[in-house]
N, C-alpha and C positions, 0 to 999 in steps of 0.2 A: 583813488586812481580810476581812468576809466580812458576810453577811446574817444570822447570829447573833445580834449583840450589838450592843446600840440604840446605842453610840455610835456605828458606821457607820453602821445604815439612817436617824437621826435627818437625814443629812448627804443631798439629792439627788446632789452630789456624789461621795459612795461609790456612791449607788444605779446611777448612771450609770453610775460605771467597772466595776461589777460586772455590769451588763447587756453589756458589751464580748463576750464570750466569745462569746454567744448572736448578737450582731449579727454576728459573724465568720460563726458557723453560716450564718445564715442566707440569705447575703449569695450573689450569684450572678452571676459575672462576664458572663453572656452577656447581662444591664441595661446593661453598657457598651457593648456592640457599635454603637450609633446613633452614638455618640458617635468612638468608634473609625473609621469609615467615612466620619465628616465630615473628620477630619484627615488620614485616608491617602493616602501622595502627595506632600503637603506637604515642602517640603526640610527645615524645622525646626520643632521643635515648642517654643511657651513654655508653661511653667505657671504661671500667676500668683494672685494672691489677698493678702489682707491676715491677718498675726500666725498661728494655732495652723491659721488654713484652707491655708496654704502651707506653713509650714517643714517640719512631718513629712511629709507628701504629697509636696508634691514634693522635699525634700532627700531624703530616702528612695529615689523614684523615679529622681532622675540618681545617685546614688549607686550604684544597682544596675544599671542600664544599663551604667555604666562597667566593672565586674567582666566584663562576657558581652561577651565580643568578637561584634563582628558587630551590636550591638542600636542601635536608636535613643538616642540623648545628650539628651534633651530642658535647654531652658536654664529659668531661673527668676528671677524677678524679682515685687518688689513695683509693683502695678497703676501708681500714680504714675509712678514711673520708666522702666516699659515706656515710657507714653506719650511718652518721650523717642527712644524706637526706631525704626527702620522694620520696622514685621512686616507688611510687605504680601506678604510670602510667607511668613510663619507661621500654622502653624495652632494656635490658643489653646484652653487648658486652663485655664479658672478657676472657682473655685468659693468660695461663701459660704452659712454655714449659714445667715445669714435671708435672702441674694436681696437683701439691701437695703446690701449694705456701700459705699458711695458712692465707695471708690476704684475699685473692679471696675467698679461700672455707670457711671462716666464715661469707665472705658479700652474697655469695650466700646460705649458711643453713641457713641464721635470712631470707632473702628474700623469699625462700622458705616455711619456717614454718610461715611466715606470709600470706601463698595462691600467692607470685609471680607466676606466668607461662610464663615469659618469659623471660628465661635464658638461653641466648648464649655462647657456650663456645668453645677455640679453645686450643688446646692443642696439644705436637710432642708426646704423648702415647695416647694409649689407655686402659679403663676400670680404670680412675684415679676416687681420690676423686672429683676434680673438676665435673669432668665428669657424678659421681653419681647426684647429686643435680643440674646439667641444665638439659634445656627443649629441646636442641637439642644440638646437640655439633658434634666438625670437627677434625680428628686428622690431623694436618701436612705431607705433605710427605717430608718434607726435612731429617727427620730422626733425631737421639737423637743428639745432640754434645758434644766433647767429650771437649773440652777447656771450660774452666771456661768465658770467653768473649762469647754471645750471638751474631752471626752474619746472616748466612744466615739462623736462624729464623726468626730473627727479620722481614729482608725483606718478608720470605712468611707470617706473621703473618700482615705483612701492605698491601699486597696485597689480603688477605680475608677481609681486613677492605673494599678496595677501588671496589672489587669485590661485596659486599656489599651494600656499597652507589652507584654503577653502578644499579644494581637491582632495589633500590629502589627508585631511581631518571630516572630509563628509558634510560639511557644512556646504549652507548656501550662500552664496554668495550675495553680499548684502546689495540693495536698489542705491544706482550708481543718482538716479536724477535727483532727488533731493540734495544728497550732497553736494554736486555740482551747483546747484541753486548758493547753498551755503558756502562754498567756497569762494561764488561770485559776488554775494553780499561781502564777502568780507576785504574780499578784493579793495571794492567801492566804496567801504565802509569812512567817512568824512575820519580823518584824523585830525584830531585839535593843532595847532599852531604851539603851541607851548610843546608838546610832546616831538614835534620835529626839529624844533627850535634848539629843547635841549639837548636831542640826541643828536643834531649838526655840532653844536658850541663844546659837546662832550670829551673830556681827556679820554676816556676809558667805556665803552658801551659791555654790559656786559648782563647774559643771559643766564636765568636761572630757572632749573624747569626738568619733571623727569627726566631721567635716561630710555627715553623714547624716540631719538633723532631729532627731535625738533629744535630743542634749544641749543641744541651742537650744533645742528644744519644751519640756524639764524646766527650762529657765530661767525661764521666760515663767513656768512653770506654778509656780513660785516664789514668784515676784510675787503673781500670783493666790491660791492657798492657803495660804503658808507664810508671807507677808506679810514675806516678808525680801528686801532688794539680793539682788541674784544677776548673774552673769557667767557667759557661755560661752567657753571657753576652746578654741578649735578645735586640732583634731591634738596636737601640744607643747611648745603654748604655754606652759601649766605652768609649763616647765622654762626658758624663756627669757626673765626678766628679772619676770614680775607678783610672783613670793615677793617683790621688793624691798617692797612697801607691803602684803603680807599680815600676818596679826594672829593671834594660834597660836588666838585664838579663832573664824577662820573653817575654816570644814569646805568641803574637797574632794570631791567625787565623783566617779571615774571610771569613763567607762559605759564597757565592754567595750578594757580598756586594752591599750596597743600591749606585748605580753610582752617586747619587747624594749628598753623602755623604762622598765618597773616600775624596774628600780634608780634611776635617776636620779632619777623621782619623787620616792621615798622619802627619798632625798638633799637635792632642792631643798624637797620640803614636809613629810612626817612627822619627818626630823629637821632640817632644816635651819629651819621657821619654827617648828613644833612644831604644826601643823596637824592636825586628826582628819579623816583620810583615808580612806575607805569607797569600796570600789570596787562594780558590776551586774555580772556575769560568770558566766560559764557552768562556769568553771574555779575553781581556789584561783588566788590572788594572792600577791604580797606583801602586798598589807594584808586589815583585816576585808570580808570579801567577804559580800554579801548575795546567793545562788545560785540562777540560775536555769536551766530547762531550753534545750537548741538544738535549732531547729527549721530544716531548710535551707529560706532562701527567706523566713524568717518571725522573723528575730532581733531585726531591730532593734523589730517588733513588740511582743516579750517584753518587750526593754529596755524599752521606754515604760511598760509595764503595770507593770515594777520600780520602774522610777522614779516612777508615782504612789503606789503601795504607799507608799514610803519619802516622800512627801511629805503625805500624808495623817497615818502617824502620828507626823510629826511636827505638822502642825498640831492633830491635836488634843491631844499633848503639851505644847505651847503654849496650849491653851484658845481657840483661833480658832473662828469662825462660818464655816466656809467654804463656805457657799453665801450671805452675807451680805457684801457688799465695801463701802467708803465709796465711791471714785470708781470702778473698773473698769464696764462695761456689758457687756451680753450681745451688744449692735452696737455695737461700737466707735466707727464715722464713717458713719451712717448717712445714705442720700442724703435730701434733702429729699420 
C-alpha cells in the first residue's frame, strides 16, 4: 500500500492508514498526564468502550502490563456489562471516537449520578456528550476519519492507554520514531498475489493470534473491509477442535505465532483441512510469512499495520468500495 498509486489514495480508508506513521510521530505522551493523575491511586483501573475503540487499546494495554512484573493490570470490559459491576473504586478509562457512542455515555451518567469522579475519557471531538459527564478528558489529534473502518485511531487511542500505564508505573515512555518507521514498512510492505487472491476467493478469513487486541481488532476489520465472516481464534484454539467445520477454502492467519506450536498448526490446518495459511511475523515461519520489522515495546503495533496491509489488498482484489458499507456506521449505537 502506499500514496503512489490511485487504487490506494482513491480509498480514505488507505488514506488514513497511511497517515498512521505521522500520527505516531506526532503524538506526545505528556497530553495524557490529566488524565493519568485523575486515576492514580485508585486500586483498579477499567478500560472500557464499544468494538475497534476498546479491543486494540485496551487488549493491548493489559496484555503488556502483564509481561512487566510490578505494573498495573488494568481490567476491560464492554461499557454495557461494566454497568453490571461495582466500580465504585475504579478508576475508568473510556474512550469513543465521536463522544457519542451511547453505551459509554450511559455507563458514564449512572457512574456519575451515583458520585463517581473518576472518569477518563478520550475522544477525536471535542465538547461531546462523553465528554460532558467525565472528570477529565483528551481529545485525539489524529482528527475525525472519514472511512467507516477505525484505523489510525485506534492506534493513538492505544498509545494514550500505554502513555498512561507509562505514568503510572514510572516507566518511560518508549522512542515513538523507530516504530513509526516500522509501522510504515509494514504498511508498504509488497504482499504476494496469492495471499490476496485467496483471502478475496475465501468462505471464512479467520484470525488466530494472542489475546492482545490484535487478532480480534483484524477480525472486526474483516467484516468491515473485506466484507467476509471472520473468527478470532484466541491463543490455540486452532488446533483444538474448530478444523472439524473448516473448509480447505478458508484461510488462516496467524499473527505472530506461538514457535512452538507452528508444527501442530500445520498439522491441524495446512495439511490436515487443506487451509491457505499465512502467518504476520517478524521471523520465517513454517508457512508463507508476510515479514515485518520488531520494535521493543511497539510489536503488536506493527502487527495491526500488517494486518491492514493484507486486508486492504485483498479488498481491493475483490473489487470492494471500502470506504462504502450497506449497513456498518461510523457510530455504531449512538446516544440519542
Amino acid at each position: 500500500m502506499n500514496l503512489n498509486e490511485e487504487k490506494y489514495t482513491q480509498f480514505a480508508l488507505c488514506r488514513e492508514m497511511l497517515e498512521t506513521p505521522d500520527v505516531m510521530r506526532r503524538f506526545n505522551p505528556e497530553a495524557a498526564v490529566p488524565l493519568a493523575d485523575l486515576v492514580k491511586g485508585t486500586p483498579s483501573i477499567m478500560i472500557t468502550g464499544e468494538g475497534s475503540s476498546r479491543l486494540f487499546p485496551a487488549k493491548r494495554a493489559r496484555a503488556a502490563a502483564l509481561r512487566i512484573p510490578g505494573s498495573i493490570v488494568p481490567f476491560t470490559e464492554g461499557a454495557t456489562q461494566a454497568m453490571e459491576y461495582d466500580l465504585s473504586s475504579f478508576g475508568i478509562l473510556g474512550t469513543s471516537n465521536s463522544g457519542r457512542t451511547r453505551e459509554l455515555v450511559r455507563l458514564y451518567k449512572s457512574l456519575k449520578a451515583a458520585g463517581h469522579t473518576k472518569l477518563a475519557a478520550v475522544s477525536a471531538n471535542a465538547g461531546t456528550a462523553l465528554e460532558e459527564t467525565s472528570n477529565a478528558s483528551m481529545v485525539l489529534g489524529c482528527g475525525w476519519e472519514t472511512a467507516v473502518a477505525a484505523t489510525k485511531s485506534v492506534v493513538e487511542q492505544a498509545m494514550v492507554w500505554q502513555a498512561i500505564f507509562a505514568i503510572l508505573d514510572g516507566q518511560k515512555f518508549p522512542e515513538i520514531s523507530q516504530a513509526a518507521d516500522a509501522v510504515a514498512a509494514a504498511l508498504s510492505e509488497p504482499v504476494p498475489e496469492k495471499f490476496s487472491k485467496a483471502m478475496a476467493s475465501a468462505r471464512t478469513i479467520y484470525f488466530a493470534g494472542r489475546n492482545d487486541g490484535v487478532a480480534e481488532e483484524l477480525t472486526l476489520k474483516t467484516n468491515e473491509i473485506v466484507r467476509k465472516p471472520s473468527d478470532f481464534l484466541e491463543g490455540t484454539y486452532a488446533a483444538h477442535g474448530i478444523e472439524e467445520i473448516m473448509d480447505r477454502n478458508d484461510v488462516v492467519i496467524l499473527v505472530n505465532p506461538f514457535p512452538e506450536e507452528e508444527a501442530k498448526f500445520k498439522e491441524c490446518l495446512s495439511d490436515g483441512v487443506g487451509n491457505t495459511v499465512i502467518a504476520i511475523a517478524d521471523r520465517d515461519t513454517l508457512f508463507p510469512t508476510l515479514k515485518i520489522p520488531a520494535v521493543e515495546g511497539w510489536n503488536e503495533y506493527i502487527q495491526l499495520a500488517a494486518g491492514w496491509n493484507l486486508l486492504v489488498e485483498a479488498g481491493i482484489a475483490a473489487g470492494i468500495n471500502m470506504d462504502k458499507t450497506e449497513r456498518a456506521r461510523k457510530v455504531g449505537n449512538e446516544v440519542d
